[in-house]
Phi, psi and omega in degrees: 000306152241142189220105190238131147231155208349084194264162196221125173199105169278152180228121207044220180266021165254123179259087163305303174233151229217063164069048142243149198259130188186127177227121230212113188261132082067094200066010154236177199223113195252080161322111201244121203260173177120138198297185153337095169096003219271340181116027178282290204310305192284001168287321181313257200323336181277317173324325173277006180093359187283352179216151193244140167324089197285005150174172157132190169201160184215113147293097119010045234040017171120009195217103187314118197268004173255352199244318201235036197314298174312302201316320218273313183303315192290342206267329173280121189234103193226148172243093191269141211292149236357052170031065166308095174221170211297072182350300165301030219225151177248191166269329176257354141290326173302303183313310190306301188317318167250023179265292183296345169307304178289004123135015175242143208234163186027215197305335163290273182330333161259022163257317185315290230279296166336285202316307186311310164299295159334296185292321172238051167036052158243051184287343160275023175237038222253004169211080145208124175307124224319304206294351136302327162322153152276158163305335163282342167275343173279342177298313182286083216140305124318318188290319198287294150290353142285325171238041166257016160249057165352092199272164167327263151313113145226120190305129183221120177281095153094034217246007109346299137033069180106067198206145145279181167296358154244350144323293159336287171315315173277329171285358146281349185274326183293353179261006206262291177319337172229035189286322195259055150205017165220156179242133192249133164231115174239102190318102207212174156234352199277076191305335205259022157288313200262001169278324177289335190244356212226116168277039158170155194197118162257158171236131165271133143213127200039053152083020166248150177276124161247344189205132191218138140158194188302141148000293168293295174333312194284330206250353167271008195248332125325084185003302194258031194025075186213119159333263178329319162297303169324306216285309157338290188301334191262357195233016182262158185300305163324312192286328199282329217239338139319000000 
């Protein structure tokens, strides 16, 4: 369902992601772990087509996201950090406004805009302008415009991010409901988000892949059996520049 290889992408003389290889099947919910600066976000913008690569590749169901792009994009559902949209916006023009980017229209389009809503509680804000929100209803909102053409692939930057805690609990259980018909990537800094939500979690540091498998695996590898340790240990300045 994605297929990324040894992408590469510098900016001046910083090599942000650095040659990584990484492939993600069809029902799992993937955690993409890394400190600050470690290279999530720009592998994210490059996998969707928003940054262009400086060699490597990234696939899509089967569709080259630098050569087949729209394909690769209708196939994609991304929230990308700090879930930007048209302020002046109502949640249910915004909504309208990308049910026709995705190409739906009448009675699809307002079953899309329902579902969606529905999955991200926002029916009581749904005529009020977005620029008005608290940050957890503009996070739901975004969230909201990734999985209203329900897509195959969906990226999610951060996507917890500004939520209470009950909030938190429903997208995880909605990324928990459509985890096995979608391959999920989801971008955190929040270890114990990818322990409740994710079968599997790599950790990038300075734009390298260091670490892959489950949850539980990873965290067993560690001294105190702890997640959070590893990640420390694999992400640390000493480990980085070994």
């Amino acid at each position: 369902m994605l297929e990324i290889e040894n992408l590469t992408k510098r900016f001046d003389a910083v090599t942000a992601v650095a040659g990584l290889t990484l492939s993600v099947r069809q029902g799992e919910v993937l955690g993409f772990l890394g400190p600050n600066g470690a290279g999530k976000t720009t592998t994210m913008k490059m996998v969707t087509g928003f940054l262009t690569p400086d060699s490597g590749s990234v696939r899509v169901c089967g569709h080259d996201i630098g050569s087949d792009t729209l394909r690769a994009q209708a196939k994609i559902g991304y929230l990308p950090e700090g879930a930007p949209a048209y302020g002046e916006m109502t949640p249910r023009e915004f909504l309208a406004f990308i049910a026709g980017a995705r190409g739906l229209h009448g009675d699809a389009a307002r079953a899309a805009r329902d579902s969606a809503v529905a999955h991200t509680g926002l029916d009581g804000v749904m005529d009020r302008p977005i620029e008005t929100l608290s940050k957890g209803f503009r996070r739901r909102v975004g969230l909201a415009q990734a999985i209203l053409h329900d897509p195959d692939v969906l990226i999610l930057d951060e996507p917890t991010d500004g939520l209470d805690p009950n909030q938190k609990h429903a997208v995880r259980e909605l990324i928990r409901s459509i985890a096995a018909r979608k391959t999920i990537v989801i971008s955190t800094h929040m270890l114990e988000e990818v322990e409740a939500m994710c079968s599997r979690a790599v950790i990038i540091n300075r734009g390298r892949l260091v670490a892959d498998g489950t949850p539980a695996a990873l965290a067993a590898r560690a001294p105190g059996g702890r997640l959070d340790d590893l990640f420390r240990a694999l992400t640390s300045t000493e480990e980085a520049a070994a």
